[in-house]
Structure formats: structure tokens, C-alpha cells
C-alpha angles and dihedrals in degrees: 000000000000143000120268115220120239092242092063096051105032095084096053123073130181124054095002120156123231120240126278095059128168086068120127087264092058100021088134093051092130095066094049119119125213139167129244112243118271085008144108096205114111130205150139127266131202133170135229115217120201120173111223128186110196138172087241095029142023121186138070117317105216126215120191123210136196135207112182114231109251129181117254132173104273077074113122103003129143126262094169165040135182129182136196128247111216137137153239124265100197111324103308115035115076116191117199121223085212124048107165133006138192135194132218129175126164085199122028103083087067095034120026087198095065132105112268122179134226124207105194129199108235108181089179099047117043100295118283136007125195133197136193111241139175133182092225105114086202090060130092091233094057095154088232088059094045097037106032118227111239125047093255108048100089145017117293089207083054101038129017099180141061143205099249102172131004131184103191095152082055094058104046092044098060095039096052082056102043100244095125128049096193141318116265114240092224118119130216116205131186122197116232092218103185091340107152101022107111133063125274110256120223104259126246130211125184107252102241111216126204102207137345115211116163101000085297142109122246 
């Protein structure tokens, strides 16, 4: 805990913490990224705090210290997948209840834990819907609450998407460790194209056998 003085703050913008830190509220200030004023280079930046009683001067004497962002290979993964619900019309024409969907955060590319919200394009149902989501499975807003998990768990009118893959354990995992600064609010989408159309075939495994002797199976 300490005060940070202005001078060593005043240079840096972005997703900077306000003195005291160490509290409950910043309690992960060491893992917080900002951006050096009139500058494009990203880093973290932590503090050293050493308590000095002096004949001039008595308080903490702060050191800053920067670690240049680098990419790593946790750098353009997945951490997740949405689906959406739709329906059959007769046995051949599927009709999606989301056909397009964007994403917007103020605050999750500095923190992937942060709400981020979806604006989904809905042709069937008035246009567009949009819903606040984290991927904080302690929030309120975890995607899989909001969104449902399975087709038919929800209402496709309501809710178009679902929460197709998560990796929550993933996400908390590098960010308690510092591997990731943030998560990018681009979507990527893929068309289905016939999927689903055609029967589902028997299926076939390869028969494992132990030992031939003779032409024949032991």
C-alpha cells in the first residue's frame, strides 16, 4: 500500500490505477497494461515500494518499472464459440435466428474479464438484439447465463445465439498469470452453408485384433 506520486504517473495514459493500490478494488494492479503518452508501445507496469525515514524526508520512496508487451503464444486463440439457434422449414431449408453478430467493450481489451456487449442481427425478429456478457464465470453476465448453452434451452425469438464453446478455465488461468493483456472485440464468423441436411450415416470403427495365427482371430 502507498501513495504514488503524480510525477510518476503523469506520463502514462490508458488503463492506468489510481493511488493507493494494493486495496481490494486494485488488488491485481500489477497485471494492469497502459500506454505511454503520444505512443503506440504497451507494457506493464508495476511499482516498488521502499519506506524510508530520513533526516530531510520520511515516506515511501517509489520505483516504476516497465516490462515491454511482447506476443506470445497465447496471441490469437479462441475463447469462444457461439452458435446460432434457428429451424427447419420442411425438411431442407434451415432459417437462422442470427445472422450476423458484433462485438463492443470499453474494457476488455485491458481486462478479459470485463462486460462486453453483442448486438446481434436477428431478420426474423425486429432487427437486432444485444446482450451484456463477461467472461467472468463469477459475474452475472457469464455468456453461457445470458446466452444458454444448447439449441434448445432458450428461446430462439429471445435469444438467437449460444454459447457453443467456452474455455473459462483458459481465461482465468493466463490472466492470473499475466500471459494475456486483454481479448480483441473482433468476430470472426463462418457461414453453414447445407450443414445438417443429409442423413446421419451408421458409424464405422476399425475391429482391433489382438493376434492372427492360421488365418484366423484369436
Amino acid at each position: 500500500m502507498g501513495l504514488v506520486p503524480s510525477a510518476d504517473t503523469s506520463v502514462l495514459s490508458g488503463a492506468t490505477i489510481e493511488s493507493p493500490i494494493g486495496d481490494f478494488t486494485n488488488y491485481a494492479w500489477y497485471n494492469n497494461f497502459v500506454y505511454l503518452t503520444g505512443g503506440t508501445i504497451a507494457g506493464v507496469y508495476s511499482y516498488l515500494f521502499v519506506y524510508e525515514v530520513g533526516m530531510s524526508t520520511t515516506g515511501f520512496r517509489v520505483t516504476q518499472y516497465n516490462y515491454p508487451a511482447k506476443v506470445n503464444n497465447y496471441n490469437n486463440i479462441m475463447v469462444a464459440a457461439l452458435r446460432s439457434r434457428g429451424s427447419y422449414t420442411g425438411k431442407s431449408t434451415l432459417t437462422l435466428a442470427a445472422t450476423g453478430v458484433t462485438m463492443a467493450s470499453s474494457s476488455i481489451e485491458s481486462n478479459p474479464l470485463g462486460d462486453f456487449t453483442l448486438t446481434v442481427t436477428c431478420p426474423t425478429n425486429g432487427g437486432t438484439k444485444v446482450f451484456t456478457c463477461s467472461l467472468d464465470q463469477t459475474s452475472t453476465h457469464y455468456i453461457s447465463k445470458v446466452l444458454g448453452v444448447d439449441v434448445y434451452d432458450k428461446s430462439s425469438d429471445d435469444y438467437p445465439l449460444y454459447a457453443y464453446e467456452l474455455y473459462p478455465n483458459l481465461i482465468y488461468a493466463l490472466n492470473e498469470r499475466g500471459l494475456i493483456r486483454g481479448l480483441s472485440t473482433t468476430v470472426l464468423t463462418h457461414s453453414v452453408d447445407n450443414d445438417f441436411l443429409t442423413q446421419w450415416d451408421t458409424p464405422a470403427s476399425p475391429m482391433i485384433v489382438s493376434e492372427v495365427r492360421g488365418g484366423k482371430v484369436c
